[in-house]
BATORZA-377117 format. One record per atom (N, C-alpha, C): x, z, y; atom name; residue in three letters. Coordinates in pm, whole numbers, plus 50000, padded with zeros to 5 digits. Layout:
<atoms>
- X, Z, Y, atom, type
- X, Z, Y, CA, ala
...
</atoms>
This chain:
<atoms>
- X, Z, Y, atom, type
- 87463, 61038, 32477, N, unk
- 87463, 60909, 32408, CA, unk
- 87509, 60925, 32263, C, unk
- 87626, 61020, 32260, N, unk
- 87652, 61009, 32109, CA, unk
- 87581, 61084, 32000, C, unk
- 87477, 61174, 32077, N, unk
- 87408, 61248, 32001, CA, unk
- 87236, 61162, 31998, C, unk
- 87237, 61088, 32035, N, unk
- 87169, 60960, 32043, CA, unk
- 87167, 60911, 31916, C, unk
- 87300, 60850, 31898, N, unk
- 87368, 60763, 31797, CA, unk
- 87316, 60808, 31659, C, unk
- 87418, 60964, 31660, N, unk
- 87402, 61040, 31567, CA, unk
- 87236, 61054, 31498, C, unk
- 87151, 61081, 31576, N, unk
- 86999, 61094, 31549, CA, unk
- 86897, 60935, 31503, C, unk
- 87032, 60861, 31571, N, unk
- 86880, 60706, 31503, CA, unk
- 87015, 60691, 31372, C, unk
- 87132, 60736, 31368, N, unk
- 87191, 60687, 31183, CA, unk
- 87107, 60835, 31096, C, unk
- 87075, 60937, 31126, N, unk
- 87014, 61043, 31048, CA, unk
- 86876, 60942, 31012, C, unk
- 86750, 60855, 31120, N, unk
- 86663, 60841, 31092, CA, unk
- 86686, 60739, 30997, C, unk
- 86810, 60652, 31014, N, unk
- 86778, 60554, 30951, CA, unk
- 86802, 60556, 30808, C, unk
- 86891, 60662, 30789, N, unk
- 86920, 60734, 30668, CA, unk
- 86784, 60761, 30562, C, unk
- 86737, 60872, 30679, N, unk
- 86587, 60918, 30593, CA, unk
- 86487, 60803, 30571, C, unk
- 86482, 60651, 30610, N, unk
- 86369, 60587, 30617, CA, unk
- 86451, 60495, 30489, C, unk
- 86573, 60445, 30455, N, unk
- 86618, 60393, 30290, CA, unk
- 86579, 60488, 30240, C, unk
- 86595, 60637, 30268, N, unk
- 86583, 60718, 30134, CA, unk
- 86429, 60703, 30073, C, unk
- 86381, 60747, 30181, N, unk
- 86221, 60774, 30141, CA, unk
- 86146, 60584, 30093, C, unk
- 86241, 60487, 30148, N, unk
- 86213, 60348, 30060, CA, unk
- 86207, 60377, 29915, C, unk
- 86368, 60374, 29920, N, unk
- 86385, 60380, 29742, CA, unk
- 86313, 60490, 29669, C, unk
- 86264, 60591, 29722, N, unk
- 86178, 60687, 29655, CA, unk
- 86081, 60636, 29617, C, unk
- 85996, 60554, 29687, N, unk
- 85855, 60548, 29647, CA, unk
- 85829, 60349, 29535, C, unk
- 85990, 60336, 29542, N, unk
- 86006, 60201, 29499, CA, unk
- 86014, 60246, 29323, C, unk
- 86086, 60370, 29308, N, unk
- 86192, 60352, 29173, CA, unk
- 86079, 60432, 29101, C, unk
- 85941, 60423, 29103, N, unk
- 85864, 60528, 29041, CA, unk
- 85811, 60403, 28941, C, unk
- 85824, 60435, 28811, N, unk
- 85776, 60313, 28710, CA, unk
- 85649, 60335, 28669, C, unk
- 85539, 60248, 28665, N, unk
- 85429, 60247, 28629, CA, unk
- 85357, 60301, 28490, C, unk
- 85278, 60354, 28482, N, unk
- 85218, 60366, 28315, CA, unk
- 85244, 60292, 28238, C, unk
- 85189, 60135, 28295, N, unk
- 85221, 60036, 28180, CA, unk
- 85333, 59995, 28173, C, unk
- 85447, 59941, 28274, N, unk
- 85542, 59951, 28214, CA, unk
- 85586, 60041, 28139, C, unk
- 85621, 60152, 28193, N, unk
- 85664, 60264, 28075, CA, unk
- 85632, 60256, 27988, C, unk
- 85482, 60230, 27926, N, unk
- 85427, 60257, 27823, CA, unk
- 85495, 60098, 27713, C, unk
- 85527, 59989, 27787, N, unk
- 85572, 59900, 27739, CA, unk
- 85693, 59890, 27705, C, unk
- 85794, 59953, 27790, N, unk
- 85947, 60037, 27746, CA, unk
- 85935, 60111, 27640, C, unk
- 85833, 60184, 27627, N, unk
- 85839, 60293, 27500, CA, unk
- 85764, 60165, 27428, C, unk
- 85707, 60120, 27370, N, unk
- 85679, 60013, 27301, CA, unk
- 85765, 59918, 27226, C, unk
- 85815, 59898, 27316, N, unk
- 85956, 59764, 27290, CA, unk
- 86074, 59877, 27229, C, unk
- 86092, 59970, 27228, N, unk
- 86183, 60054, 27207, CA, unk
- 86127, 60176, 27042, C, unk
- 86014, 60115, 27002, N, unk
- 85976, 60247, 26900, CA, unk
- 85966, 60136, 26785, C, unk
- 86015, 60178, 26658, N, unk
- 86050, 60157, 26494, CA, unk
- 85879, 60112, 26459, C, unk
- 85911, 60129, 26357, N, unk
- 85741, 60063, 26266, CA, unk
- 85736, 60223, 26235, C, unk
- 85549, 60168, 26268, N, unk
- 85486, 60322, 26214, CA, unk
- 85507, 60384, 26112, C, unk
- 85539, 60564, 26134, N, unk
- 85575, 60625, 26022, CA, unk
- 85439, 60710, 26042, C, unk
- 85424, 60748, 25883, N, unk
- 85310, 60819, 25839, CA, unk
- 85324, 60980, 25928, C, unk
- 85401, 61071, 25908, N, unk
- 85455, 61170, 25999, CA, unk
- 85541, 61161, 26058, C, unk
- 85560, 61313, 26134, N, unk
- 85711, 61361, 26142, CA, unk
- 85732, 61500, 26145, C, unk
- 85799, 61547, 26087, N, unk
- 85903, 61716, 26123, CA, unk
- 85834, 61779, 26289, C, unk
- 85776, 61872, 26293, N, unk
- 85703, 61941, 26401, CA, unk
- 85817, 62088, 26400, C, unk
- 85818, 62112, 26486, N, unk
- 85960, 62214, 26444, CA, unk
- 85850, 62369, 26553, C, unk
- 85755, 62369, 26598, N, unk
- 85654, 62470, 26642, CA, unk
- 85677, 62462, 26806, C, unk
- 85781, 62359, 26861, N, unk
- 85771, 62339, 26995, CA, unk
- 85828, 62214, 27034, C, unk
- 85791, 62157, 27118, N, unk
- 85849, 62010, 27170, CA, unk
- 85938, 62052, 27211, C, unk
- 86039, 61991, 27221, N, unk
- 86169, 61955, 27386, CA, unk
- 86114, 61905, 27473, C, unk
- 86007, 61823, 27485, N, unk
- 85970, 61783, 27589, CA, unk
- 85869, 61648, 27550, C, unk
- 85791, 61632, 27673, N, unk
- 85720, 61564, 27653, CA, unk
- 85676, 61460, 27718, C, unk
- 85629, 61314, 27724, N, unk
- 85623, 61211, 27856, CA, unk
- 85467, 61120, 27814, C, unk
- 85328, 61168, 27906, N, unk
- 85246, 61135, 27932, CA, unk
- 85243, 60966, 27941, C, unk
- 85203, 60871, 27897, N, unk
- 85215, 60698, 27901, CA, unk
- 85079, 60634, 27919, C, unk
- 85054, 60671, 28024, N, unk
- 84842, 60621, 28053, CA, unk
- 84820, 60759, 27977, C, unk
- 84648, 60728, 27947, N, unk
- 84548, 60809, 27903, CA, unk
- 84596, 60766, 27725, C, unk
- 84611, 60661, 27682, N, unk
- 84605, 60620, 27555, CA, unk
- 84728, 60651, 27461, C, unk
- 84864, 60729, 27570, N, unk
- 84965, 60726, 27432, CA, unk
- 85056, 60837, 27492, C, unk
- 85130, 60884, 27444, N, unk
- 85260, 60990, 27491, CA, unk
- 85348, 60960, 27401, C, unk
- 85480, 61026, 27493, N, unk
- 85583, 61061, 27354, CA, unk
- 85608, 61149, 27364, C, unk
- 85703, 61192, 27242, N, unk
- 85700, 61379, 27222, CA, unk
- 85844, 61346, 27197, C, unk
- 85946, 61425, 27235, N, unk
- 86083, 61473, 27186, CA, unk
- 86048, 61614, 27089, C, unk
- 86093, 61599, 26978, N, unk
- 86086, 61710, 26897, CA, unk
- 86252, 61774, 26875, C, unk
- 86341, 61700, 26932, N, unk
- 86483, 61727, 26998, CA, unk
- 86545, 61685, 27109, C, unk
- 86619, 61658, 27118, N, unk
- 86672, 61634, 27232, CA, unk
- 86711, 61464, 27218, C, unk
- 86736, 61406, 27124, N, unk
- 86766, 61262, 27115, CA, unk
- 86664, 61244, 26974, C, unk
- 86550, 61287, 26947, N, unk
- 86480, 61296, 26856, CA, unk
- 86317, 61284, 26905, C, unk
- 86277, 61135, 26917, N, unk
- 86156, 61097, 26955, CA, unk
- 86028, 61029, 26889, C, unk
- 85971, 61036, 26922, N, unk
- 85841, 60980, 26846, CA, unk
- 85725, 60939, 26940, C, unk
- 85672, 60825, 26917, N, unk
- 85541, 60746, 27064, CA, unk
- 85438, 60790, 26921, C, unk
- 85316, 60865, 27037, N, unk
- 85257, 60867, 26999, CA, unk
- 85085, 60774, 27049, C, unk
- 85009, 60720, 26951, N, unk
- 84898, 60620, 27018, CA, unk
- 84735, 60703, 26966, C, unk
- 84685, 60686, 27060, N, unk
- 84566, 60758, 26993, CA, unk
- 84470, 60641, 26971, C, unk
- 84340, 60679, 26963, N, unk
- 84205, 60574, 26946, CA, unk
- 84198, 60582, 26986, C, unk
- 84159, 60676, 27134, N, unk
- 84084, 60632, 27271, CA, unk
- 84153, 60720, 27343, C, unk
- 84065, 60677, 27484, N, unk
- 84131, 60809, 27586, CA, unk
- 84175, 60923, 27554, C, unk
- 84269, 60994, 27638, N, unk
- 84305, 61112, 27628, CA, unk
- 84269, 61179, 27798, C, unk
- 84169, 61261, 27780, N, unk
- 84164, 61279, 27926, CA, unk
- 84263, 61390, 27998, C, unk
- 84264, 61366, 28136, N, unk
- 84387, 61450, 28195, CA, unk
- 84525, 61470, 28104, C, unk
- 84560, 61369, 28027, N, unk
- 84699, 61377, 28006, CA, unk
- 84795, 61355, 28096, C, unk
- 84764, 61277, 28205, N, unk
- 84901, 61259, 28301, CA, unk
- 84926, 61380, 28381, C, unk
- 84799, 61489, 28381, N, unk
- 84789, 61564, 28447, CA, unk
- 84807, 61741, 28428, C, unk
- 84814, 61696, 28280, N, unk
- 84818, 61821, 28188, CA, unk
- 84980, 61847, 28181, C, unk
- 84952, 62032, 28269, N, unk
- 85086, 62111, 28269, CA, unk
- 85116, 62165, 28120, C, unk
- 85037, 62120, 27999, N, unk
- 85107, 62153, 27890, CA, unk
- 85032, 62044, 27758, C, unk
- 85095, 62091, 27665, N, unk
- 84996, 62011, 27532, CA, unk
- 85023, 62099, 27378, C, unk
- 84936, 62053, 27318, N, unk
- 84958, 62147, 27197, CA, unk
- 84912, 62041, 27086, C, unk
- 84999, 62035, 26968, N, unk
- 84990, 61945, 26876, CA, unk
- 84968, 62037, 26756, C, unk
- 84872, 61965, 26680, N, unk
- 84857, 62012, 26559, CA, unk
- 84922, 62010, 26451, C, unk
- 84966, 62095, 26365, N, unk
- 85061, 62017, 26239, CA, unk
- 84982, 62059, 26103, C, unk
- 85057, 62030, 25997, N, unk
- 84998, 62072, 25856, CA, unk
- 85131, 62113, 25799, C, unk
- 85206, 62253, 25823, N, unk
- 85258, 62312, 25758, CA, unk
- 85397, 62215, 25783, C, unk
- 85415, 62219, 25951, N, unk
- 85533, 62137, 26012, CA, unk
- 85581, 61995, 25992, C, unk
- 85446, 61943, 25951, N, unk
- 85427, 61819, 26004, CA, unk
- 85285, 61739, 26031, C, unk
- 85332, 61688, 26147, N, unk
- 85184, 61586, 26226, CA, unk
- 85226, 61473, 26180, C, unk
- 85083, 61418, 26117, N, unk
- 85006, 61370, 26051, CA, unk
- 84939, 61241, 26123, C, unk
- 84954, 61096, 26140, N, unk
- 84852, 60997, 26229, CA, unk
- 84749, 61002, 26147, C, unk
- 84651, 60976, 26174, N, unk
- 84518, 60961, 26151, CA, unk
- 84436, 61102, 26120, C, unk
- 84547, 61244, 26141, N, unk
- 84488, 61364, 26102, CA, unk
- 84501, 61462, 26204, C, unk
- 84616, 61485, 26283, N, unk
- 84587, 61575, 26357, CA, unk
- 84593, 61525, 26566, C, unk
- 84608, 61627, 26612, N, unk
- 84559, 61579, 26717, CA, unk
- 84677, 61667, 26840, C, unk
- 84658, 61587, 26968, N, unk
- 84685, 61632, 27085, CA, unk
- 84592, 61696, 27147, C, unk
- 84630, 61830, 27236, N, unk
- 84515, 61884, 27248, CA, unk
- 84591, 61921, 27452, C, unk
- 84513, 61849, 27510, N, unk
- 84579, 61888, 27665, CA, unk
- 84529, 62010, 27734, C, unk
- 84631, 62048, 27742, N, unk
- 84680, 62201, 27802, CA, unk
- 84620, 62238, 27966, C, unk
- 84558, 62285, 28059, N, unk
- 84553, 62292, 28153, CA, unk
- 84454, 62354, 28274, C, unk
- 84449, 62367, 28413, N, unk
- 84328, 62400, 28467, CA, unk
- 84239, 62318, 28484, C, unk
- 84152, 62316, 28441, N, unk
- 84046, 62236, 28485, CA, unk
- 84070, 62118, 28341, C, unk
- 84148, 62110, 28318, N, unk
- 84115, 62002, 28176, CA, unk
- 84027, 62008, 28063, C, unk
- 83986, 61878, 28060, N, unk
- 83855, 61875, 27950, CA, unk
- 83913, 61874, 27829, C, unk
- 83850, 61997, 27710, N, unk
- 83934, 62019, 27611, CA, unk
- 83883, 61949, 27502, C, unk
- 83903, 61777, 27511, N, unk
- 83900, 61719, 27388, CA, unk
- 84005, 61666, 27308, C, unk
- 84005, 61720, 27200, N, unk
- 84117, 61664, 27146, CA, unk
- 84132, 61507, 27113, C, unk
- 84265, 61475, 27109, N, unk
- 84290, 61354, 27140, CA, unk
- 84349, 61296, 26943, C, unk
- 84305, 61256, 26895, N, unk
- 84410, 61217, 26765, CA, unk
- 84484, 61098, 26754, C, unk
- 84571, 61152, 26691, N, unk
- 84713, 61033, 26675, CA, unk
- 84654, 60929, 26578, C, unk
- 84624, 60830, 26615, N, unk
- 84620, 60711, 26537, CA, unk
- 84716, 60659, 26500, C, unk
- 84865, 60633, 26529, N, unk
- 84968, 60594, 26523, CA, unk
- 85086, 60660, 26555, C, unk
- 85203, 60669, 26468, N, unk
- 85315, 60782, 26498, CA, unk
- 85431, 60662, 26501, C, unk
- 85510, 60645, 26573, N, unk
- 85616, 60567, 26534, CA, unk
- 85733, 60640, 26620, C, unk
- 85835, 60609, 26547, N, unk
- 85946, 60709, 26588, CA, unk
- 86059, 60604, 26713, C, unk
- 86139, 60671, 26794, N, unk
- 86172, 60559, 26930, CA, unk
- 86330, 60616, 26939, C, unk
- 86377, 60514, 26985, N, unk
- 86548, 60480, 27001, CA, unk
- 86498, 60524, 27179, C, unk
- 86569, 60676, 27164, N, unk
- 86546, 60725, 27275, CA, unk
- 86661, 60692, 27373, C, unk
- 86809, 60624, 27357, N, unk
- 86881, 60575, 27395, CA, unk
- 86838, 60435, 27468, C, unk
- 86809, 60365, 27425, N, unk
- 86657, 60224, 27459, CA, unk
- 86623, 60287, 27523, C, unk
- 86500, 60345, 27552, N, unk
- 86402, 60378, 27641, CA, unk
- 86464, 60436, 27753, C, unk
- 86565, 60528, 27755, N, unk
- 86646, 60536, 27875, CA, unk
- 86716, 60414, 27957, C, unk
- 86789, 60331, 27836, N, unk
- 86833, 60260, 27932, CA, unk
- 86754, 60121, 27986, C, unk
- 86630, 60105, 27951, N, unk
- 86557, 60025, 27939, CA, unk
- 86511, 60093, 28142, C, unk
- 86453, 60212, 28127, N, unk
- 86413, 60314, 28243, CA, unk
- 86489, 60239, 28343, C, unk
- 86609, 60259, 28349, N, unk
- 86743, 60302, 28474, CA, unk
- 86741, 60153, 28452, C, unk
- 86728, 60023, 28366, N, unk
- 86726, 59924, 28407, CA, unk
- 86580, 59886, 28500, C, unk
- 86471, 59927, 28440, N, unk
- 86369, 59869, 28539, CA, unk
- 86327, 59913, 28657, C, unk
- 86412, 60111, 28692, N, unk
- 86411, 60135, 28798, CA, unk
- 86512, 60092, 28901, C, unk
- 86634, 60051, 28863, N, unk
- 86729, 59925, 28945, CA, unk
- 86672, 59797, 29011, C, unk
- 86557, 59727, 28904, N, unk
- 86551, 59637, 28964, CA, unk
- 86452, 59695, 29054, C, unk
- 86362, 59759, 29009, N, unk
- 86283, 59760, 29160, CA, unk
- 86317, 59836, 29279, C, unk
- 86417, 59878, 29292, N, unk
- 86486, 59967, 29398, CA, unk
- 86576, 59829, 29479, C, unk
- 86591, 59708, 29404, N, unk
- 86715, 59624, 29483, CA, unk
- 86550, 59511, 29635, C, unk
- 86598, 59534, 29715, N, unk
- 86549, 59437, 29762, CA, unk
- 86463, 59286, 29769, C, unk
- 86359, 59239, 29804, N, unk
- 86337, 59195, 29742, CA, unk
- 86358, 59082, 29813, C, unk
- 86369, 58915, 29777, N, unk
- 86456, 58818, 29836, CA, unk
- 86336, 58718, 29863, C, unk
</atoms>
């Protein structure tokens, strides 16, 4: 009996966990609207330093790039970007360490990805502090129950 017990609080354990897992995953568009609500007026460039810190896919139409670690920039193109959500890498163009909107381009990294380059129509730089806490707020609410 008590090893009974023990086995339906383990299941019931694993069945919240695997809830809130598939709850707290934020959508393209939101995200892409967090990074939105959270990025400055368009700047003409920025400082390309020859590698990202990292990088966050937002739909087909936009990314952002960390070029540090609390040092961000949303980037918007003209049209699709294909297999960006899917692309295990990316490669940005610069002009002598700095990218350029309306000149250079995203170029997605990957197997099987179609290699068109994507260009920055719009560079605007983002309060990467915002966009985090903007995140951990909209993944709260959708993790709380719903009434």
């Amino acid at each position: 009996m008590n090893g009974f017990l023990k086995l339906c609080g383990a299941m019931a354990a694993v069945a919240m966990l695997s809830g809130c897992a598939s709850t707290s995953k934020i959508s393209d568009e939101d995200r892409l609207a967090i990074y939105r609500a959270n990025a400055g007026e368009p700047v003409r460039s920025f400082r390309y330093f020859g590698t990202l810190d990292s990088w966050t896919p937002l739909g087909d139409e936009a990314m952002a790039v960390w070029t540090r670690p609390s040092e961000a920039y949303l980037l918007e193109f003209g049209s699709s970007c294909p297999d960006l959500d899917f692309a295990t890498a990316v490669s940005v163009t610069n002009q002598g360490g700095l990218v350029y909107a309306r000149f250079d381009k995203v170029q997605v990294l990957g197997q099987g990805s179609i290699r068109i380059p994507c260009i920055i129509q719009e560079i605007r730089p983002l309060d990467t502090r915002g966009v985090k806490a903007d995140e951990a707020q909209k993944r709260e609410a959708q993790a709380m129950p719903a009434e």
